[in-house]
C-alpha positions as CSV (number, residue, x, y, z in Angstrom):
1,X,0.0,0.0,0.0
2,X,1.2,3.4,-1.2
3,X,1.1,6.1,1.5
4,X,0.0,9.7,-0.2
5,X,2.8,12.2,1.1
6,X,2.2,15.1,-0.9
7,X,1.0,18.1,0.7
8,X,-0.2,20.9,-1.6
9,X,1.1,24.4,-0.7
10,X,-1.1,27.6,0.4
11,X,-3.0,28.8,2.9
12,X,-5.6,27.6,4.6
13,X,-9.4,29.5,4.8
14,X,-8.7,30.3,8.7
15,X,-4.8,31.7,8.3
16,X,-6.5,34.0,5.4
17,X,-9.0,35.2,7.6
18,X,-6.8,35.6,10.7
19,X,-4.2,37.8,8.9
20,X,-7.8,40.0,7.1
21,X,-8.8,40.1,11.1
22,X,-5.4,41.7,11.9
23,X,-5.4,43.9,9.0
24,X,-8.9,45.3,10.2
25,X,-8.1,45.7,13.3
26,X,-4.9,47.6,12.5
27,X,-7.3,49.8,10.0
28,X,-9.3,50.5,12.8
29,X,-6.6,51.8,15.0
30,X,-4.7,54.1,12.4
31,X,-7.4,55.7,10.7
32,X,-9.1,57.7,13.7
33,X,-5.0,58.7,14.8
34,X,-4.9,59.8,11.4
35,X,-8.2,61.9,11.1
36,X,-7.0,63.6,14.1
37,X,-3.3,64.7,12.9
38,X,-5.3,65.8,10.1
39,X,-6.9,67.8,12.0
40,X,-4.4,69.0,14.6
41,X,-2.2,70.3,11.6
42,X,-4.9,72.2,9.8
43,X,-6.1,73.8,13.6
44,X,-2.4,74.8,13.8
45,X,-1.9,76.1,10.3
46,X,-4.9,77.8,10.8
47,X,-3.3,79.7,13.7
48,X,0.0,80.4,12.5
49,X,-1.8,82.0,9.4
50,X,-3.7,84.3,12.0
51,X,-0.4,85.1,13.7
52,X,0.8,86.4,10.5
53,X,-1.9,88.2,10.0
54,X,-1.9,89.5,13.1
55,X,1.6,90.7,12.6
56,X,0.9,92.1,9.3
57,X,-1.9,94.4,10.7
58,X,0.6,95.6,13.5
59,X,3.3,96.6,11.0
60,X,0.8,98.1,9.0
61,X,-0.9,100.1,11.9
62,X,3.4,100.7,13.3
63,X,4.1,102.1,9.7
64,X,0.9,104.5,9.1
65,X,0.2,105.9,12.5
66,X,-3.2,103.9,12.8
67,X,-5.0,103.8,16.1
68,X,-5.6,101.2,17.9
69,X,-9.2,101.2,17.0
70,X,-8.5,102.7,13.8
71,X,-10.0,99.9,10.5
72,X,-7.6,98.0,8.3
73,X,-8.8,96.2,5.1
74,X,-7.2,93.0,3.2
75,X,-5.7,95.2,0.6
76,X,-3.8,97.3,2.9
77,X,-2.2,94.8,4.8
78,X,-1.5,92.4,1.8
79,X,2.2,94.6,1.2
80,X,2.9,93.2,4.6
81,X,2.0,89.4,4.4
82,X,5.2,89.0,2.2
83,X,3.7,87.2,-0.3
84,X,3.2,88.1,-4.6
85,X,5.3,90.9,-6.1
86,X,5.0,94.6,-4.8
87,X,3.5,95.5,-8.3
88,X,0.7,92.1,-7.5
89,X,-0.8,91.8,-4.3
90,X,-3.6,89.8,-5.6
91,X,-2.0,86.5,-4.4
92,X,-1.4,87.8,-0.4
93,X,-4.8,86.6,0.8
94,X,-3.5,84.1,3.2
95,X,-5.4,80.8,2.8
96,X,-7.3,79.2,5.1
97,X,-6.4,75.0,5.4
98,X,-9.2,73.9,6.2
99,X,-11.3,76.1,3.3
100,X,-12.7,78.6,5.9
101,X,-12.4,82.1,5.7
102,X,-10.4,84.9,7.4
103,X,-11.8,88.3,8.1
104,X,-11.4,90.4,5.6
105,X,-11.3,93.4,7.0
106,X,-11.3,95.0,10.9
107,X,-9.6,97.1,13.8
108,X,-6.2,97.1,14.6
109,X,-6.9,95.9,18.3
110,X,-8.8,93.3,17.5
111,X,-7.2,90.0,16.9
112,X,-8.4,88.0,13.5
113,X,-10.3,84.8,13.8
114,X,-11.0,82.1,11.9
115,X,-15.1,81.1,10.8
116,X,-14.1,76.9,10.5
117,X,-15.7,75.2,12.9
118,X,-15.0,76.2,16.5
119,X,-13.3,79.6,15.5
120,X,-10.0,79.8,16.3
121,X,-8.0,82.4,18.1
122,X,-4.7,83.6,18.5
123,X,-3.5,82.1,21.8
């Protein structure tokens, strides 16, 4: 009698469906960590673009003798964002990461603020 030795190489239905398990689970781990960098990164974009902002408006404000209460608009502090050409401002606006807006226009003592979700504030 001939014994049958020959074993037929592969994996099994249960090894498959262990290493799918572990690739789930791994999935489910990452993906929440990496909605939340996400986030974190465009919160602090989103407040380093205010703090240039910020600083453009006081330079402005320094430079032409404006008040503290005195009103600043996008165009006039686009020369001190340090972005486009002096002859093309048009590319200053400062843009927001996570596609919200900036004010456009305000006093010199108020801080700007962000309209994306919870508004965000210069710290």
């Amino acid at each position: 009698m001939k014994i049958n030795t020959s074993r037929k190489a592969g994996f099994t239905l249960v090894e498959i469906m262990i290493v799918v398990a572990i690739i789930g689970l791994l999935a489910a781990i990452a993906i929440p960590n990496f909605v939340r960098a996400r986030q974190t990164s465009q919160t602090n974009a989103c407040i380093n673009n205010l703090r240039q902002i910020d600083g453009a408006i006081q330079q402005f404000a320094l430079e032409n003798n404006i008040a503290p209460n005195g009103a600043w608009t996008e165009a006039e502090i686009a020369p001190y964002l340090g972005r486009g050409t002096p002859t093309d401002y048009a590319s200053a606006s400062v843009v927001c990461p996570a596609a919200g807006a900036y004010d456009a226009a305000g006093t010199v003592d108020v801080a700007p603020t962000c309209s994306v979700g919870a508004p965000h504030e210069l710290p």
